[in-house]
C-alpha positions in Angstrom: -12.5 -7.0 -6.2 -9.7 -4.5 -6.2 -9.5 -2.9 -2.5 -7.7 0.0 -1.2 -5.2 0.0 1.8 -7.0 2.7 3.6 -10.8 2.0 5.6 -12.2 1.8 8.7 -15.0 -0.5 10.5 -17.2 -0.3 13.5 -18.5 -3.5 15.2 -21.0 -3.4 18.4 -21.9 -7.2 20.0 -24.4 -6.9 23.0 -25.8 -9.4 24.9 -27.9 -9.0 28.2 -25.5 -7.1 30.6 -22.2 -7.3 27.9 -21.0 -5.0 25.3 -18.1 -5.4 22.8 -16.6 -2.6 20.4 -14.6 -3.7 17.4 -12.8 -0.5 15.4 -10.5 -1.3 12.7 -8.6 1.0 10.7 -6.0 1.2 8.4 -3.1 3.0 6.2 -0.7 2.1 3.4 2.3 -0.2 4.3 4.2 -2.6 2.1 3.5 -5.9 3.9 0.5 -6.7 6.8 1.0 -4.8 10.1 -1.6 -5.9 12.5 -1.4 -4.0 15.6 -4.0 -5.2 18.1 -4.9 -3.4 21.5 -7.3 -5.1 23.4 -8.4 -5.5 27.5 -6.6 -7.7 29.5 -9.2 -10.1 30.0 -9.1 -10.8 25.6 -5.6 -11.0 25.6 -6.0 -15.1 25.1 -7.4 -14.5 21.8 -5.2 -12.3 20.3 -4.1 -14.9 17.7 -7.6 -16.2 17.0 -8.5 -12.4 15.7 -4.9 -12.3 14.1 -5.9 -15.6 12.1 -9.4 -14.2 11.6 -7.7 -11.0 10.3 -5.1 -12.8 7.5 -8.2 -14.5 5.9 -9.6 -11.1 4.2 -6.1 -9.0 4.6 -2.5 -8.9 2.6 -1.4 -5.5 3.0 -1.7 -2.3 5.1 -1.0 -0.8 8.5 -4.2 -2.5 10.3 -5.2 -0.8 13.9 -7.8 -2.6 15.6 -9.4 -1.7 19.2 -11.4 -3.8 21.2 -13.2 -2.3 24.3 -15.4 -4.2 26.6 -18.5 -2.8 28.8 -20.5 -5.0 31.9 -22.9 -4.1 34.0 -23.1 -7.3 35.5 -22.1 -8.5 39.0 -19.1 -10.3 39.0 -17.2 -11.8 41.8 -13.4 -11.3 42.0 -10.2 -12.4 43.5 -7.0 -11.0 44.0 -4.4 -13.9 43.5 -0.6 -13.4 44.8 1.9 -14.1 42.5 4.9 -15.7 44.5 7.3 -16.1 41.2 7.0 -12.5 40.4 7.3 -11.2 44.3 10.2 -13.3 44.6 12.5 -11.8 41.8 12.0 -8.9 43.1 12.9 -9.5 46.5 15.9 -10.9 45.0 16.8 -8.1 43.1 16.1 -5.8 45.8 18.5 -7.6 48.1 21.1 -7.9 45.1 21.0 -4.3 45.0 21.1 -3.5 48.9 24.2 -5.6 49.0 25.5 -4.0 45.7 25.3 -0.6 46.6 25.1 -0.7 50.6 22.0 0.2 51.2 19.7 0.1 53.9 17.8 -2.8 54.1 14.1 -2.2 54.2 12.5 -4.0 52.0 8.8 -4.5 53.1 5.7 -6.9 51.6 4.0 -3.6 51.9 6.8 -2.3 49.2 6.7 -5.5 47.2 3.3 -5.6 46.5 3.4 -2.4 45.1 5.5 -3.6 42.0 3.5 -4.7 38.7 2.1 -8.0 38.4 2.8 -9.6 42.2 -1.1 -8.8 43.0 -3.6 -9.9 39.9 -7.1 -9.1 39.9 -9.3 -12.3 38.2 -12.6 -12.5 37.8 -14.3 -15.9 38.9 -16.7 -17.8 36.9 -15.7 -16.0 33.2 -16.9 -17.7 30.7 -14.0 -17.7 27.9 -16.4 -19.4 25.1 -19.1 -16.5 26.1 -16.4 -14.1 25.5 -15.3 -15.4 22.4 -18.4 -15.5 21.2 -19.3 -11.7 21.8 -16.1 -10.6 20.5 -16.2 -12.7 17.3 -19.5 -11.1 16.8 -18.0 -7.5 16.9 -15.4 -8.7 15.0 -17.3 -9.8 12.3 -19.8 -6.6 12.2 -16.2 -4.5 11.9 -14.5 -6.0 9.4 -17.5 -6.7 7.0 -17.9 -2.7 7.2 -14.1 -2.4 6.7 -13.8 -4.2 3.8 -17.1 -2.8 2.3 -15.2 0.7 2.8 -11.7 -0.3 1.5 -13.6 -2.0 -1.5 -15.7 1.0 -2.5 -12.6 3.7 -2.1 -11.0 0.6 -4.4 -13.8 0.8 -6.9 -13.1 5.1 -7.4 -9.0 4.1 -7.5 -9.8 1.5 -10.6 -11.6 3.8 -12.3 -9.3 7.0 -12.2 -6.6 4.7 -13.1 -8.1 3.4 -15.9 -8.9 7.0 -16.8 -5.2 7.8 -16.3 -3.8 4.6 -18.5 -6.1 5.7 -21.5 -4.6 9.1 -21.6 -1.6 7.4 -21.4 -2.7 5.6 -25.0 -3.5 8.6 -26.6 0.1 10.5 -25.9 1.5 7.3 -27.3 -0.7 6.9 -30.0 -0.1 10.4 -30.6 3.6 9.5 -30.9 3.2 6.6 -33.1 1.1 8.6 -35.9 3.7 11.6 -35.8 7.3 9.8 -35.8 6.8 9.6 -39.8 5.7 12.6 -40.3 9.5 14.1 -38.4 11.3 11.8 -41.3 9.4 13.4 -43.8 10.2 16.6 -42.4 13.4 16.4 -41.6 13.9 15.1 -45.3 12.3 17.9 -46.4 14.8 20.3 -44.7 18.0 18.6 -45.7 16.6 18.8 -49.3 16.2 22.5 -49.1 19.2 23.0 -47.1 21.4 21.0 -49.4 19.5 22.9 -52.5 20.2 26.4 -51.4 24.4 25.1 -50.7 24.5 23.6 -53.9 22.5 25.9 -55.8 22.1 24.3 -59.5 23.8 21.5 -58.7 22.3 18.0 -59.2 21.0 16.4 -55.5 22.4 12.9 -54.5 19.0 11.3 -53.6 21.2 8.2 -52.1 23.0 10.5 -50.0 19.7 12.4 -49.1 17.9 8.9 -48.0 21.3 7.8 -46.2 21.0 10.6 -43.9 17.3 10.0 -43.5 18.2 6.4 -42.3 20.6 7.4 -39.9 18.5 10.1 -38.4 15.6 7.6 -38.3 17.8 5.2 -36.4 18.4 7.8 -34.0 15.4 8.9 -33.0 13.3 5.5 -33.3 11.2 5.0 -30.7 9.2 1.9 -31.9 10.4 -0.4 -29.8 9.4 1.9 -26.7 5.9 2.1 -27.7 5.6 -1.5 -28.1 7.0 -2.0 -24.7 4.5 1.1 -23.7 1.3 -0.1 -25.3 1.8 -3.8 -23.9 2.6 -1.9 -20.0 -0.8 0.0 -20.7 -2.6 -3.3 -21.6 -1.2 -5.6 -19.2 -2.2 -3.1 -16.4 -5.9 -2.3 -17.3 -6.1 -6.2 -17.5 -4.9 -6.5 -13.7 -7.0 -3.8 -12.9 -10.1 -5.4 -14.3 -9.5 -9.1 -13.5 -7.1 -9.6 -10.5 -8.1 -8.6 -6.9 -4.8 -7.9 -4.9 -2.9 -5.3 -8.2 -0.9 -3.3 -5.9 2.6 -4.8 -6.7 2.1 -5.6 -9.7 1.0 -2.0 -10.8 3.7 -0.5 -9.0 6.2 -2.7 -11.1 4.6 -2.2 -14.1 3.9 1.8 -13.6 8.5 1.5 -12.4 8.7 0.1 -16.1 6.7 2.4 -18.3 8.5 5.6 -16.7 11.8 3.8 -18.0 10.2 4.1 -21.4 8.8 7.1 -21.4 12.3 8.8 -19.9 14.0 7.0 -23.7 11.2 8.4 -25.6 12.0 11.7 -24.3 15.9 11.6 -24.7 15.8 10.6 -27.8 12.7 13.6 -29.1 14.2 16.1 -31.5 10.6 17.3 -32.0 8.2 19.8 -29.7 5.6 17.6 -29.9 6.6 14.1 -28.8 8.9 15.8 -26.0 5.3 17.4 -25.4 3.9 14.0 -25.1 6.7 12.7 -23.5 6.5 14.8 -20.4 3.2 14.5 -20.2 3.4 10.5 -19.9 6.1 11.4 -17.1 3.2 13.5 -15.3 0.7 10.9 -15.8 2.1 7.9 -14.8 3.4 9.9 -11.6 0.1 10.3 -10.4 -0.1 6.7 -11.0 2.7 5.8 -9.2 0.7 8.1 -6.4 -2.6 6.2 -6.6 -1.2 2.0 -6.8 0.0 3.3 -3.2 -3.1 2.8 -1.9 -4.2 -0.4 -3.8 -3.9 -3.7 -1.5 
């Protein structure tokens, strides 16, 4: 099913004193952009929801928040981190020497740097945590995708709205192109009559000039390039699920036939028609944005 690029989901996991909050929501982008902002304590499964994430998901700017809630007793522990508290005692000395500066570098002053004190909570279960946040997870994105596939359902159909009024101008086209040779036949004939007055009219000469004008404003091969755009589109719309590159390559190559169809109009009517598949497949151009 064709979905769109743009959607949001809400997931909500309890169990007994634990609560987790899933939101995902997205925006157009070209490739998948996954930008995950979770606690601290979910950080281990960052790639697990990444994975989770690429199973259902090819394109967009994807935002997803996790929050966490317990009203549980926990125990915790502060843990030292001697690494950490050592590079920066280095670096502090480093830049005592560096610059001559007093020396008072205190563990009172180290430990207020990020990261040499850690705060872990004992006895966390990480399979309990994965399985409360897979939960959420689940609950978001089966509400996300519901959402991007229905706003994909209203896109299909105003583009297929959009690609038949696209036939009609070139149907329009195709039935008129004979009628400008007729009368542009019909106006050399007069015009020739009324220089030559009583003069006998050199029908070879007449159709030559027909021909050459005809070759010169032919458009028949553009609205076989046109009509086979138009098809091949409302068949990816109505049988492929991921359309959005391919409509925006097909939607770059019917405006190149619609720009020669109207540089090479000598009549109202088909330069009528002409901008009007320019306006048209615009608002195409506007809509495949948002298609996955």
């Amino acid at each position: 099913m064709i979905k769109s690029m743009t959607g949001f989901g809400h997931g909500e996991y309890a169990l007994e004193s634990e609560k987790v909050t899933v939101e995902i929501k997205s925006v157009n982008h070209r490739y998948l952009d996954l930008n995950l902002k979770l606690p601290k304590k979910f950080s281990a499964f960052e790639n697990q929801i990444r994975n989770r994430l690429k199973q259902d998901l090819s394109r967009g700017k994807v935002d997803i928040y996790v929050s966490y809630e317990s009203s549980a007793d926990r125990n915790y522990s502060i843990q030292y981190n001697p690494l950490i508290a050592s590079e920066y005692y280095e670096n502090l000395k480093q830049m005592v020497a560096d610059l001559d500066l007093q020396d008072d570098i205190t563990a009172t002053k180290l430990a207020s740097f990020p990261d040499v004190f850690e705060i872990r909570e004992s006895g966390s279960d990480e399979d309990a945590l994965w399985d409360l946040l897979s939960h959420a997870l689940d609950m978001a994105l089966k509400e996300f995708i519901s959402n991007r596939e229905n706003e994909g359902s209203r896109l299909k159909a105003d583009l297929l709205l959009k690609l038949d009024e696209m036939q009609q101008q070139v149907d329009f086209i195709e039935s008129r192109a004979p009628q400008i040779l007729e009368e542009y036949k019909e106006r050399l004939r007069r015009k020739i009559d009324e220089l030559l007055e009583d003069r006998q009219v050199d029908e070879n000469r007449i159709a030559m000039e027909v021909t050459l004008y005809a070759d010169k404003i032919c458009v028949d091969e553009e609205l076989v390039r046109l009509k086979s755009h138009i098809k091949e589109a409302k068949e990816a719309l109505e049988h492929l699920d991921e359309v959005g590159r391919k409509m925006d390559f097909l939607a770059q190559e019917m405006n190149r036939e619609s720009n020669t169809i109207l540089s090479k109009s000598t009549d109202v009517s088909i330069a009528d028609c002409g901008i009007t598949l320019k306006t048209v497949i615009e608002k195409i151009r506007e809509q495949i944005q948002n298609l996955e």
